[in-house]
C-alpha positions as CSV (number, residue, x, y, z in Angstrom):
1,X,207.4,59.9,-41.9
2,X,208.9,56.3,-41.7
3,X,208.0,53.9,-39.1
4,X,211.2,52.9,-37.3
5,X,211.2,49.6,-35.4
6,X,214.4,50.3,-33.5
7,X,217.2,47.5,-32.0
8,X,218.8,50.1,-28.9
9,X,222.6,49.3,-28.8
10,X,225.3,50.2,-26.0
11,X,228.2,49.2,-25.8
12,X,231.6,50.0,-23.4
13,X,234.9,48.0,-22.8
14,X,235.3,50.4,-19.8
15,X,234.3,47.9,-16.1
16,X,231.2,50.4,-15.0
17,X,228.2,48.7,-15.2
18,X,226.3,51.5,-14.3
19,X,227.4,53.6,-17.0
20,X,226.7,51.2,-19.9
21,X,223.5,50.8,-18.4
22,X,222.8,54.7,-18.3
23,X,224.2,54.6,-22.0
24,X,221.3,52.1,-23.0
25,X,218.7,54.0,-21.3
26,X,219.6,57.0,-22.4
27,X,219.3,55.7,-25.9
28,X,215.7,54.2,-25.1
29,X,214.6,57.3,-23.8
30,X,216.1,59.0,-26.8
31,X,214.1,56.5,-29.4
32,X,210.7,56.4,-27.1
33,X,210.7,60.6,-27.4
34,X,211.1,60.1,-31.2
35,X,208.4,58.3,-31.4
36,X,210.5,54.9,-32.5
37,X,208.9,51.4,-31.6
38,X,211.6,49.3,-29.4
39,X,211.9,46.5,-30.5
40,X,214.7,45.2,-28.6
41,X,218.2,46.8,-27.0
42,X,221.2,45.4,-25.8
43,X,224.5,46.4,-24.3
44,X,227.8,44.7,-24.5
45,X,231.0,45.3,-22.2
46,X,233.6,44.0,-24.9
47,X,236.7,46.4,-26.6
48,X,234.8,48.5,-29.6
49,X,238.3,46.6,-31.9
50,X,236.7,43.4,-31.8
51,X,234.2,42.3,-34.4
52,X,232.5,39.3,-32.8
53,X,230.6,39.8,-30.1
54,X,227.5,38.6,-29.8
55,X,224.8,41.0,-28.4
56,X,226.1,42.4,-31.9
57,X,225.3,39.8,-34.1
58,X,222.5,39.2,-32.4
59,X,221.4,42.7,-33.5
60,X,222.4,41.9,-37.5
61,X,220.6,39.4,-37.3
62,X,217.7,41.6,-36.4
63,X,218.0,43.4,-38.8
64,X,218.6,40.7,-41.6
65,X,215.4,38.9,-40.9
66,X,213.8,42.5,-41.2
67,X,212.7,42.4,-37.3
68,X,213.9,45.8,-37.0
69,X,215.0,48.5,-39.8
70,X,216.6,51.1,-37.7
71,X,219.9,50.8,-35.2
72,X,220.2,53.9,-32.6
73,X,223.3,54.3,-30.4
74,X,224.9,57.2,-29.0
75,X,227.5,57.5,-31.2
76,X,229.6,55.8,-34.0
77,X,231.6,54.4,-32.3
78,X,229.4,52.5,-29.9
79,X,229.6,49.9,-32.8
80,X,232.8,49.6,-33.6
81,X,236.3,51.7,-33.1
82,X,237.9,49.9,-36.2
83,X,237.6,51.3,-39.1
84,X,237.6,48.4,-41.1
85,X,234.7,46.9,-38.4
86,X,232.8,49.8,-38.4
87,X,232.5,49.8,-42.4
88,X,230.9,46.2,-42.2
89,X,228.8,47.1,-39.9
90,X,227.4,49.5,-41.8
91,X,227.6,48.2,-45.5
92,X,225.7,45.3,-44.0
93,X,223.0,47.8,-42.4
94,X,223.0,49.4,-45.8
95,X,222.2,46.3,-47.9
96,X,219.5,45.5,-45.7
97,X,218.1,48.7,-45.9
98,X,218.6,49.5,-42.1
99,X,218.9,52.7,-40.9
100,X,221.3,54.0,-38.0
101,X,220.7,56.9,-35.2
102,X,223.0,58.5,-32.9
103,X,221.7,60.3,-30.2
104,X,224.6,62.6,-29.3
105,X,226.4,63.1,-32.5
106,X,226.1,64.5,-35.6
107,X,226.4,60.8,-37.5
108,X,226.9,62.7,-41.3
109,X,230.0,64.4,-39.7
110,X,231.4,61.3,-38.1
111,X,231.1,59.0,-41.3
112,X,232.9,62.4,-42.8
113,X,235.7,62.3,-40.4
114,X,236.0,58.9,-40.3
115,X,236.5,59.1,-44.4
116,X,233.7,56.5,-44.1
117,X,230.9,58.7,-45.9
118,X,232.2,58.3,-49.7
119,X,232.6,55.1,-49.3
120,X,229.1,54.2,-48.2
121,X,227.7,57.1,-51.0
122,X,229.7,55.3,-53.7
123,X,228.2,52.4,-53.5
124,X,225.5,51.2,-55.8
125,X,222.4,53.8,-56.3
126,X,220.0,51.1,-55.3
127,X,221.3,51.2,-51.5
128,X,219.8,53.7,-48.9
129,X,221.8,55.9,-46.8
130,X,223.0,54.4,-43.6
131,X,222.4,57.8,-41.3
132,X,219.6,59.8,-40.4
133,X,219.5,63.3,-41.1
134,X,217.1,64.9,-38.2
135,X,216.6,68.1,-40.5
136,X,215.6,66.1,-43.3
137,X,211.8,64.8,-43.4
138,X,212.9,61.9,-45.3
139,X,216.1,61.3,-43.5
140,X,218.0,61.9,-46.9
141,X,220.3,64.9,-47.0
């Protein structure tokens, strides 16, 4: 099984402190039961629309300089509600060969619904998937 050196993410545009904070540590608690080393988390009140914020770039860049090769939020759409965002997002986790984990969701059906899935498949072989497939041993479908 694959080592994963998670970056914990939260994120909420809603004014509850609290909450976001329970959404992070929810996440942690999520990724220490898994086993997952934490390497770092972050939460961010900003609108899931808007592309640059920076506890999330600080996150890509993470994952660029190959500090951490997993993301785990509770759902999709902690990263982004934009379609257009959220596939950035994760093309960028893709060529860096970072995997993401949701905690509540079923991530496969969200990239399905979100018509997000084929996209990410069709891209060149070399690429890994994004997801994280918690019946799979090797996290491939």
């Amino acid at each position: 099984m694959k080592e994963y050196k998670i970056w914990a993410f939260a994120r909420s545009a809603a004014p509850n402190l609290p909450a976001l904070e329970e959404q992070l540590a929810d996440v942690m608690r999520e990724a220490d039961r898994r086993g997952y080393i934490i390497v770092n988390s972050c939460m961010e009140q900003k609108y899931g629309t808007e592309f640059w914020r920076p506890d999330l770039f600080a996150m890509l860049t993470a994952v660029q300089q190959g500090r951490v090769n997993a993301v785990m939020v509770q759902s999709l759409d902690r990263l982004s509600h934009d379609i257009t965002t959220l596939y950035r997002i994760l093309r960028f986790l893709q060529n860096y060969g970072a995997v993401l984990i949701t905690t509540e969701t079923n991530l496969r059906y969200e990239l399905f619904l979100t018509g997000l899935e084929n996209r990410l498949l069709s891209r060149p072989k070399k690429r890994k998937p994004v997801w994280v497939c918690e019946e799979c041993e090797d996290g491939n479908s």
